[in-house]
Biotite code that builds the C-alpha atoms (Angstrom):
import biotite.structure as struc

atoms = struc.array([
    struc.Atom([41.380, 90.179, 146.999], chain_id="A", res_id=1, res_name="UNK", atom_name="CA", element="C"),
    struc.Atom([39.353, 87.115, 147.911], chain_id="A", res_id=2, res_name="UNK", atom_name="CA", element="C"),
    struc.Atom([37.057, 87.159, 150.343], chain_id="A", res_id=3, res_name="UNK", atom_name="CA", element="C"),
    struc.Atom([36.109, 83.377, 152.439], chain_id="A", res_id=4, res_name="UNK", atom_name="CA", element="C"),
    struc.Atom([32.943, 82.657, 154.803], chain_id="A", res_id=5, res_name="UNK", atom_name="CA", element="C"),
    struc.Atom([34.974, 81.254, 157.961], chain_id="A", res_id=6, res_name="UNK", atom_name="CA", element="C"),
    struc.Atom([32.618, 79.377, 159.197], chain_id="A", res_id=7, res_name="UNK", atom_name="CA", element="C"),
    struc.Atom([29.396, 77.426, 159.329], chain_id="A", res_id=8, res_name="UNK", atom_name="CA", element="C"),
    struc.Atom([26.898, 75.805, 156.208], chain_id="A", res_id=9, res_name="UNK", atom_name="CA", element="C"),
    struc.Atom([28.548, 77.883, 153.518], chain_id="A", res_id=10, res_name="UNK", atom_name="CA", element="C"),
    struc.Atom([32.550, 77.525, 154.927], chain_id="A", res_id=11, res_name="UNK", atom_name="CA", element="C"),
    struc.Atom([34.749, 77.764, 152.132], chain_id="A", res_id=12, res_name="UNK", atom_name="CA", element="C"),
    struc.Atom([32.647, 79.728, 149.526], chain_id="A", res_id=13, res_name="UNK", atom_name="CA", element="C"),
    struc.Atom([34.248, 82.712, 147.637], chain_id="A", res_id=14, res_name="UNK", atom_name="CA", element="C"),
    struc.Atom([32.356, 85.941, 147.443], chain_id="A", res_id=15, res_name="UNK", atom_name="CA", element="C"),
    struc.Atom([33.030, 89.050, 145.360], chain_id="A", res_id=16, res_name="UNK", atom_name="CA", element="C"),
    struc.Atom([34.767, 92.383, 147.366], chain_id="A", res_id=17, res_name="UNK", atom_name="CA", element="C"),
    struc.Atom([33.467, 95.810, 146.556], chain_id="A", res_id=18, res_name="UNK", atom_name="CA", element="C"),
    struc.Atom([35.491, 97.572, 143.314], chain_id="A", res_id=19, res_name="UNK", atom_name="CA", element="C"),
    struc.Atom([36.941, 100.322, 145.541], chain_id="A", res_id=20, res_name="UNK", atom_name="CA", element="C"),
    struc.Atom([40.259, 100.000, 147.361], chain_id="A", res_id=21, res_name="UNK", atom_name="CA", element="C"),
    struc.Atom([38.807, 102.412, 150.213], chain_id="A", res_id=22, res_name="UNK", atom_name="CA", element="C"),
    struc.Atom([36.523, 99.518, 151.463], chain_id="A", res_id=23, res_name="UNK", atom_name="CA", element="C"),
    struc.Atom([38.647, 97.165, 154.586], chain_id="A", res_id=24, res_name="UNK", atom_name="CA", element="C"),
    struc.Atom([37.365, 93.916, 155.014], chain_id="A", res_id=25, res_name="UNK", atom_name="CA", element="C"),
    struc.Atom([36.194, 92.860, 158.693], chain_id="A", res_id=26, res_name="UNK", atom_name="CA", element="C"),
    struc.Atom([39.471, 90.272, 159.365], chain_id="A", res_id=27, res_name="UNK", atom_name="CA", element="C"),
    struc.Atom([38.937, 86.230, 159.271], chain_id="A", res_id=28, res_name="UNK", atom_name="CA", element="C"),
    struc.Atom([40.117, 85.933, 162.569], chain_id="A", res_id=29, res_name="UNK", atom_name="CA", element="C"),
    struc.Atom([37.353, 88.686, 164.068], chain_id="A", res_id=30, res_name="UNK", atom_name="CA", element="C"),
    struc.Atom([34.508, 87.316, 161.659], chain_id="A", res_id=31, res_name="UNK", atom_name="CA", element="C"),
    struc.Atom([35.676, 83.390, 163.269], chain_id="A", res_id=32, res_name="UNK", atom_name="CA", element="C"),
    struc.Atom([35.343, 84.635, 166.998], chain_id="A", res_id=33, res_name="UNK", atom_name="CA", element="C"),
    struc.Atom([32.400, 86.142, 166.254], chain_id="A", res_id=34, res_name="UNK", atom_name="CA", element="C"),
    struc.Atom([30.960, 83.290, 165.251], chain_id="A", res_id=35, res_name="UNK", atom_name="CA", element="C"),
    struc.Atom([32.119, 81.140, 168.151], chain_id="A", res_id=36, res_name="UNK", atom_name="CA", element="C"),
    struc.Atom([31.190, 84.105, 170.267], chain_id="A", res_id=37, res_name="UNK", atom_name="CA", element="C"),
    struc.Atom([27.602, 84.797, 169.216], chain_id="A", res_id=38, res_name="UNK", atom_name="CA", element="C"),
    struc.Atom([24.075, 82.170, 168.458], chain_id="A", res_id=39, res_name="UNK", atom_name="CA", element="C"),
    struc.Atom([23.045, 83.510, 165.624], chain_id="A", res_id=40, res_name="UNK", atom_name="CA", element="C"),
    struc.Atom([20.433, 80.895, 165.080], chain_id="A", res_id=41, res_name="UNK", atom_name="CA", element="C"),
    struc.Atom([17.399, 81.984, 164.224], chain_id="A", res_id=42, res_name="UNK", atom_name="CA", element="C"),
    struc.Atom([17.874, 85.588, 164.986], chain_id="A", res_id=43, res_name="UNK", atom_name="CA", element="C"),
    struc.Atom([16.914, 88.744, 162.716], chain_id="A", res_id=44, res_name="UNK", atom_name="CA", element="C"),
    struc.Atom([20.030, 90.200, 162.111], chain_id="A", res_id=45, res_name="UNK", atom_name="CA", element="C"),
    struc.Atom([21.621, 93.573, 160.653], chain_id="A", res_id=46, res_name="UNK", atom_name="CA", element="C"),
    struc.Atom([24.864, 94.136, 159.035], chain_id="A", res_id=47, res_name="UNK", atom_name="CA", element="C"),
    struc.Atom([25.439, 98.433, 158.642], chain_id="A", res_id=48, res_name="UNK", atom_name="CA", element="C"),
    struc.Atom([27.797, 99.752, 157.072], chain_id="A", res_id=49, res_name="UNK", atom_name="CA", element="C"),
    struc.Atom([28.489, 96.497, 155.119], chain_id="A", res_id=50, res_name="UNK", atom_name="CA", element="C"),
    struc.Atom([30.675, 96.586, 152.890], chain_id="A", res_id=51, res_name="UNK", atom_name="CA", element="C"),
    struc.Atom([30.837, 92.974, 150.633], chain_id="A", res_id=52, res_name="UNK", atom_name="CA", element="C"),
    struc.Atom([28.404, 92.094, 153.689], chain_id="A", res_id=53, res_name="UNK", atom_name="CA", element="C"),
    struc.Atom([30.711, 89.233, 154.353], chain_id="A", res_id=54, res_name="UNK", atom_name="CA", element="C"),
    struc.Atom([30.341, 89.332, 158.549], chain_id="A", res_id=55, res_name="UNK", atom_name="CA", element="C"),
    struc.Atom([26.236, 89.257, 157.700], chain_id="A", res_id=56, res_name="UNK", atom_name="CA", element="C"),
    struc.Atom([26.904, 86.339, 155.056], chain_id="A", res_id=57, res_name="UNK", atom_name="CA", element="C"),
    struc.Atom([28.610, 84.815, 158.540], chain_id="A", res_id=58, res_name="UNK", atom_name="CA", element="C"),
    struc.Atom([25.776, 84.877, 160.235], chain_id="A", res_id=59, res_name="UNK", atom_name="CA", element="C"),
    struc.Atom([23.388, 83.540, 157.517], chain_id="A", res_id=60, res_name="UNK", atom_name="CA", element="C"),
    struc.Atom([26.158, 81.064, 157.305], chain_id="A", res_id=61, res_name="UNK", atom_name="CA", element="C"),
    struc.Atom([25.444, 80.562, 160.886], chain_id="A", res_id=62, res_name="UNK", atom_name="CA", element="C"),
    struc.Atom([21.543, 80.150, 161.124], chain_id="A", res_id=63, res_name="UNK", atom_name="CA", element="C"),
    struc.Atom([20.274, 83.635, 160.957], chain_id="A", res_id=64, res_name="UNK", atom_name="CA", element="C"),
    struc.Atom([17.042, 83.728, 159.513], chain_id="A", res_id=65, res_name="UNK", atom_name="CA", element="C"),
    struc.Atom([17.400, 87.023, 158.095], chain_id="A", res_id=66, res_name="UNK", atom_name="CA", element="C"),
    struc.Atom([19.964, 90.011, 156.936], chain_id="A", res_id=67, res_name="UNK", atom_name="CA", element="C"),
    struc.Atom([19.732, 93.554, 156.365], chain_id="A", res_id=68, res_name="UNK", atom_name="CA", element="C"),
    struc.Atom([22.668, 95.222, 155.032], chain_id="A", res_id=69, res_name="UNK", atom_name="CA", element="C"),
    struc.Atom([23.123, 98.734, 154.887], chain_id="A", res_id=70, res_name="UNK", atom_name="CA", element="C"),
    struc.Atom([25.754, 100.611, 153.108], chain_id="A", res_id=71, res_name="UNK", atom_name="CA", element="C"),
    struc.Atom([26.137, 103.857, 151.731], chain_id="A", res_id=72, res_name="UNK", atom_name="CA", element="C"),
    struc.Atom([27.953, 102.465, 148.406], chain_id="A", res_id=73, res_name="UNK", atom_name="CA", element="C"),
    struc.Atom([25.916, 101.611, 145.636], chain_id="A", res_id=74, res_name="UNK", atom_name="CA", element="C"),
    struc.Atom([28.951, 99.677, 144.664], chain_id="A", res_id=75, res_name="UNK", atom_name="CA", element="C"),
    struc.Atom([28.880, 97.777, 148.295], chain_id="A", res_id=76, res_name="UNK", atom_name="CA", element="C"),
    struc.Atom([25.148, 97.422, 147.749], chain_id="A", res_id=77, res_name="UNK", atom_name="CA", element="C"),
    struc.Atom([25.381, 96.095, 144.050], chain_id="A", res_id=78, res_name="UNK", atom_name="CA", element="C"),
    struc.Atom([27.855, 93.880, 145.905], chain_id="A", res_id=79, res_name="UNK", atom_name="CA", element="C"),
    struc.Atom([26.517, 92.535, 148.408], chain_id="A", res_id=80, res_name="UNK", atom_name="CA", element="C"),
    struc.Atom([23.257, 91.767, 145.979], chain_id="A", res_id=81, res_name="UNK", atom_name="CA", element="C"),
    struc.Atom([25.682, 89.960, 143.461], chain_id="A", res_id=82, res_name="UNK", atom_name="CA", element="C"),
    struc.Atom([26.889, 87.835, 146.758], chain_id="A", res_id=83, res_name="UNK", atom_name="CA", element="C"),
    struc.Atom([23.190, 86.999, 147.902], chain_id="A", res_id=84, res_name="UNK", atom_name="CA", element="C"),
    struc.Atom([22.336, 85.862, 144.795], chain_id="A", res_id=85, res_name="UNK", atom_name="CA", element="C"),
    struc.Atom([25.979, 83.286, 144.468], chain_id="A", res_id=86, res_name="UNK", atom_name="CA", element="C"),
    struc.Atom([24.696, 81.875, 148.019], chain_id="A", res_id=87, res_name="UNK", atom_name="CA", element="C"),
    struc.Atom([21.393, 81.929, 146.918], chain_id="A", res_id=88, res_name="UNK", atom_name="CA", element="C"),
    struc.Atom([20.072, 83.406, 150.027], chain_id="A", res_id=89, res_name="UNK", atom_name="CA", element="C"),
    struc.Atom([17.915, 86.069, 148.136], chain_id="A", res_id=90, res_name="UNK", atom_name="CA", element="C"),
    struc.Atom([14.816, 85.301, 149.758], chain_id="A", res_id=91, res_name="UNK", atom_name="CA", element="C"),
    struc.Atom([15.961, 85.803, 153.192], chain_id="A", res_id=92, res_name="UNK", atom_name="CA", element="C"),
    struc.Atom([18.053, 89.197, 152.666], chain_id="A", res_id=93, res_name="UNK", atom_name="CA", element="C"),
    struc.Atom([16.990, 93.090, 152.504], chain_id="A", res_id=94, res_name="UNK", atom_name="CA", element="C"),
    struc.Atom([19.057, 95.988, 151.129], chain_id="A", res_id=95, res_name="UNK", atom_name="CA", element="C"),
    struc.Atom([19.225, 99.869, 151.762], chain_id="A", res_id=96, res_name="UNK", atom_name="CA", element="C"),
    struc.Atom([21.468, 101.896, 150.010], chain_id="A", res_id=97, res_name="UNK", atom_name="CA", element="C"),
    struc.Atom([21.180, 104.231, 152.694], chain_id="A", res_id=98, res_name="UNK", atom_name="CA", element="C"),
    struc.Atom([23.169, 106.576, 154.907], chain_id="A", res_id=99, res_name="UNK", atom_name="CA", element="C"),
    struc.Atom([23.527, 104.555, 158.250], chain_id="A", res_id=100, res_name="UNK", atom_name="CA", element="C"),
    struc.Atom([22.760, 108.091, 160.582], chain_id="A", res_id=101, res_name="UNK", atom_name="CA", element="C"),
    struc.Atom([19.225, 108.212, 158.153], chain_id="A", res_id=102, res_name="UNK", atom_name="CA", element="C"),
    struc.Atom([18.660, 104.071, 158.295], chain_id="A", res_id=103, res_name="UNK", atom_name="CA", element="C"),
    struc.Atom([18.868, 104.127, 161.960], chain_id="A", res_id=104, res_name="UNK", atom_name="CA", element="C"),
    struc.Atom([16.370, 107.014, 162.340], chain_id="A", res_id=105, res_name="UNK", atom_name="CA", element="C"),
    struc.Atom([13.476, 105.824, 159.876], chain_id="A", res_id=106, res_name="UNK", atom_name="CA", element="C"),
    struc.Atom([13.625, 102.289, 159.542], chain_id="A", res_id=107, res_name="UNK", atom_name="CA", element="C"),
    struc.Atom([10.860, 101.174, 162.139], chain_id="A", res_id=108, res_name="UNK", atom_name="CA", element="C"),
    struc.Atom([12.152, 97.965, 162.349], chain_id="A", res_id=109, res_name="UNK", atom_name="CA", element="C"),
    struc.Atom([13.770, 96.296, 165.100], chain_id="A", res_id=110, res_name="UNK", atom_name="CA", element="C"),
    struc.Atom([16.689, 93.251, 165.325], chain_id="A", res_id=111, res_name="UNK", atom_name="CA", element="C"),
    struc.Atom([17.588, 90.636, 166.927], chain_id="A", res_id=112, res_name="UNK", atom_name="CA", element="C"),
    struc.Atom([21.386, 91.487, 166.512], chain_id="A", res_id=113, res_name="UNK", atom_name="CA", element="C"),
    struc.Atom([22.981, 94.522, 164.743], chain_id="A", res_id=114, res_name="UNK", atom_name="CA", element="C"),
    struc.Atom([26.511, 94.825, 163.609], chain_id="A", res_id=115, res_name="UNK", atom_name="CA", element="C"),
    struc.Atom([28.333, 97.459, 162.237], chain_id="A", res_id=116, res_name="UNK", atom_name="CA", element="C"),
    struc.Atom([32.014, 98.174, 160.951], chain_id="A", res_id=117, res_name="UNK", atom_name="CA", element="C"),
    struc.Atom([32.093, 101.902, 159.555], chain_id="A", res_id=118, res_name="UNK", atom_name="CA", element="C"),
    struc.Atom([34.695, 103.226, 157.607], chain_id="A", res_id=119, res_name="UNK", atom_name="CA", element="C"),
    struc.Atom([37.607, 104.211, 160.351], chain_id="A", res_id=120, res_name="UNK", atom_name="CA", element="C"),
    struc.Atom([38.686, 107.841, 160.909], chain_id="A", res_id=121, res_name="UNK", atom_name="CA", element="C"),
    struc.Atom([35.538, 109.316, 159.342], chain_id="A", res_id=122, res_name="UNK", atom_name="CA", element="C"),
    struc.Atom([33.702, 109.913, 162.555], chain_id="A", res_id=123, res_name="UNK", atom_name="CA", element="C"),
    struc.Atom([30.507, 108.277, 162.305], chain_id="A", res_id=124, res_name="UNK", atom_name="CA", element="C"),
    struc.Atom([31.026, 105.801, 164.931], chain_id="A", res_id=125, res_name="UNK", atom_name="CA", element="C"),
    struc.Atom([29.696, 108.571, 167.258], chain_id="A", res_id=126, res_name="UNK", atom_name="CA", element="C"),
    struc.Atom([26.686, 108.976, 165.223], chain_id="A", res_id=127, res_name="UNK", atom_name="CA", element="C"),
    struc.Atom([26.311, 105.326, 165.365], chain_id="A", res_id=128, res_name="UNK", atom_name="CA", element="C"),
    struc.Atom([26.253, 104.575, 168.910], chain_id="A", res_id=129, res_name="UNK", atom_name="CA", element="C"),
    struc.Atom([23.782, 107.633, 169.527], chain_id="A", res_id=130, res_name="UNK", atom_name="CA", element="C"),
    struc.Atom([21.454, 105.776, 167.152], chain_id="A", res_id=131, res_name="UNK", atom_name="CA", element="C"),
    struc.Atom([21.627, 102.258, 166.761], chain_id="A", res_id=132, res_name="UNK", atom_name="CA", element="C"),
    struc.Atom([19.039, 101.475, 169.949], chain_id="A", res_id=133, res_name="UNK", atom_name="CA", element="C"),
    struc.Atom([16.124, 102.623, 167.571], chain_id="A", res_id=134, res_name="UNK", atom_name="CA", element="C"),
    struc.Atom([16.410, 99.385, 165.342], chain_id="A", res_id=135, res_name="UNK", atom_name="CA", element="C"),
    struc.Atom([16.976, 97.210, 168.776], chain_id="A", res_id=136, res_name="UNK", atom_name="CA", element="C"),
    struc.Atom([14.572, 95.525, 170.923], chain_id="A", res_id=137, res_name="UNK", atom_name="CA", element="C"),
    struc.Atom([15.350, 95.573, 174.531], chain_id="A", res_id=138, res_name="UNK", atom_name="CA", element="C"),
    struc.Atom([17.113, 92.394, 174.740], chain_id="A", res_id=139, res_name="UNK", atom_name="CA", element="C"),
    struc.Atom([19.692, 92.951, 171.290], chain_id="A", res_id=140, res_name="UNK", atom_name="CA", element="C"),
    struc.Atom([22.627, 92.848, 170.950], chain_id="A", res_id=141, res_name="UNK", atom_name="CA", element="C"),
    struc.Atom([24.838, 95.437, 169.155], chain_id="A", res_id=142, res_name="UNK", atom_name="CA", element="C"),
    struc.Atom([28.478, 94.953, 168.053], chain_id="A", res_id=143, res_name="UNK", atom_name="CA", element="C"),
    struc.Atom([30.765, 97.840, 166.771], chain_id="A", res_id=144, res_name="UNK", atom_name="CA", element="C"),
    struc.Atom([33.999, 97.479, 165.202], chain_id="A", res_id=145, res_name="UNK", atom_name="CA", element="C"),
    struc.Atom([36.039, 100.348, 165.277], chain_id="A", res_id=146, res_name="UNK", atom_name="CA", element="C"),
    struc.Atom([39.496, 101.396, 165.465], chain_id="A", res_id=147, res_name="UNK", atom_name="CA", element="C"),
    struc.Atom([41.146, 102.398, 169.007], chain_id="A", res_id=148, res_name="UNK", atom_name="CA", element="C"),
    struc.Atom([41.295, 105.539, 168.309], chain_id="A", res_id=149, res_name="UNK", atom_name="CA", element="C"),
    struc.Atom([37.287, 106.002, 167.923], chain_id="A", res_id=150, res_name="UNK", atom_name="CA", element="C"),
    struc.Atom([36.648, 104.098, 170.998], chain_id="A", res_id=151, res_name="UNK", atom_name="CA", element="C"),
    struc.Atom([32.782, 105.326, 171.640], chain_id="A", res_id=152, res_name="UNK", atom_name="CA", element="C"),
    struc.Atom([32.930, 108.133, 174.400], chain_id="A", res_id=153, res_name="UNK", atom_name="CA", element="C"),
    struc.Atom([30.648, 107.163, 177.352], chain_id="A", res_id=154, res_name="UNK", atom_name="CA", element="C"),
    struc.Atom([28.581, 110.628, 176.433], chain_id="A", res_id=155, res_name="UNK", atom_name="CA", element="C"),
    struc.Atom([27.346, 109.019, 173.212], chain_id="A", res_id=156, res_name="UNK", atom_name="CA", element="C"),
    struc.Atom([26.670, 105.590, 175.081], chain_id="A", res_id=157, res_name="UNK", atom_name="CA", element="C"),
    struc.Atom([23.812, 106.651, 177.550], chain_id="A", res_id=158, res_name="UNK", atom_name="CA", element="C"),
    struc.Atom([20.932, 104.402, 175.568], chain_id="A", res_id=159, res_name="UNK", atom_name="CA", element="C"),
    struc.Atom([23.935, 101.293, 175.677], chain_id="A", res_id=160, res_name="UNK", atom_name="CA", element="C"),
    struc.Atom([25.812, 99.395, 177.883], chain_id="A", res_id=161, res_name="UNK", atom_name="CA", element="C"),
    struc.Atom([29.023, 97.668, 177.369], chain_id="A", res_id=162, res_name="UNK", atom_name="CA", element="C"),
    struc.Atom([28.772, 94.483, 178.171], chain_id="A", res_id=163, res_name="UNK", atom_name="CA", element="C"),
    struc.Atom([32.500, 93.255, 176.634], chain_id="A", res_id=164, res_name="UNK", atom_name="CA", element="C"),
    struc.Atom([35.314, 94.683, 174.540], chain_id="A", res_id=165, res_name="UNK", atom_name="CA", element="C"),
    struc.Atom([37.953, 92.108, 172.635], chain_id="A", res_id=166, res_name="UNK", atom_name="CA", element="C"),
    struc.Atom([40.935, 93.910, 170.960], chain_id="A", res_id=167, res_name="UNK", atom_name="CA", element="C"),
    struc.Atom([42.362, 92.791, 167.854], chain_id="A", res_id=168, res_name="UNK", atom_name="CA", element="C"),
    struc.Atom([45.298, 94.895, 166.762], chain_id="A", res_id=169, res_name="UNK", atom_name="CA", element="C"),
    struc.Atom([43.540, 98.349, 165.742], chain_id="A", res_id=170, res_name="UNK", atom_name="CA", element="C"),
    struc.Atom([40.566, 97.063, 165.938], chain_id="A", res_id=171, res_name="UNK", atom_name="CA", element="C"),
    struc.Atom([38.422, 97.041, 169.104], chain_id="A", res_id=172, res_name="UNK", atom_name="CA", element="C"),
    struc.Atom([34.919, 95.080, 169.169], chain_id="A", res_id=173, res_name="UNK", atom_name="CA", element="C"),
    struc.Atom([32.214, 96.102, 171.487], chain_id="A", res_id=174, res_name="UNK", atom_name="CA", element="C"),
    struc.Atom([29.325, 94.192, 172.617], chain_id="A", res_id=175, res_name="UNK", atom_name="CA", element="C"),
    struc.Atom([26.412, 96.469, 173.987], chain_id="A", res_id=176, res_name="UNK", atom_name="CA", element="C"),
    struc.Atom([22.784, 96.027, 175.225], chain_id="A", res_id=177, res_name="UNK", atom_name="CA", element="C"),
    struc.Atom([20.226, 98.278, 175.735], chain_id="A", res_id=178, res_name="UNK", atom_name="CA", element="C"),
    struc.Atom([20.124, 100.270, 178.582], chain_id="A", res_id=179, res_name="UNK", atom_name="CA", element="C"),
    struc.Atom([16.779, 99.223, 180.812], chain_id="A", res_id=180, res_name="UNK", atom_name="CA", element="C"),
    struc.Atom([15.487, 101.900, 182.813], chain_id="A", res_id=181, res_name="UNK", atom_name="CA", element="C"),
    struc.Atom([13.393, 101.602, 185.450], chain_id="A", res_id=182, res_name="UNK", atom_name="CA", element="C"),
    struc.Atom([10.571, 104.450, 186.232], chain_id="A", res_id=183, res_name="UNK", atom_name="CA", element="C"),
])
């Protein structure tokens, strides 16, 4: 399987998919909207549960000035590594080989934009939307791919608010903020 940056300086270029046929690939057509969607321009972004890290590569792609992937895989990680260094964006990329749950706890950094696309059916999209507002300042924006039958519960969204949804077959994409409260 080839994988193709949609969209912006590096449009057209190849990069390598993880060696394991568990991994699913974020779509062309979500990774495009996203893109027309989103300004990532200049922002400090976050790509969890990455994968090839080809929707963070999109934002690069796009004017980010920085990516952190995050994937549980060493394979996605040596990936995603491998990828950086074809684009040459090395300098302006960070890695964890880290369980998201455990990145999202201790990493003591914030960003600009986070996405994520876990692994469907396993049930961490719960544990994902109960954690992600520690890496987010108060005016982020988080995006969570997930299939329709993990839609986030609003229990597990009381730090977020859902500020659109776009459906694309299984997959449904939500856009949150963090909540603001007022004492």
């Amino acid at each position: 399987m080839m994988l193709r940056i949609e969209t912006g300086k590096y449009k057209g270029k190849i990069i390598n998919t993880v060696p394991d046929s568990r991994t699913r690939y974020t779509p062309a057509v979500i990774r495009r909207a996203l893109s027309s969607m989103i300004d990532f321009n200049g922002k400090i972004c976050a790509d969890i549960c990455c994968g090839s890290g080809i929707v963070g590569f999109e934002m690069l792609s796009n004017g980010a000035s920085s990516v952190t992937f995050v994937d549980a895989s060493a394979k996605a990680i040596s990936t995603v590594k491998t990828n950086a260094k074809l684009l040459g964006v090395e300098s302006i990329v960070n890695f964890y080989r880290n369980d998201v749950r455990s990145f999202l706890e201790e990493c003591g950094r914030k960003f600009d934009l986070v996405f994520s696309d876990p692994p469907y059916d396993l049930g961490i999209v719960k544990d994902i939307v109960q954690r992600v507002h520690h890496i987010m300042n108060n005016d982020s924006i988080f995006i969570l791919q997930c299939s329709k039958r993990e839609k986030p519960k609003e229990e597990d969204i009381k730090l977020l608010e859902v500020i659109k949804t776009k459906e694309y077959g299984d997959s449904l994409l939500y856009f949150f903020e963090k909540k603001q409260f007022v004492i």
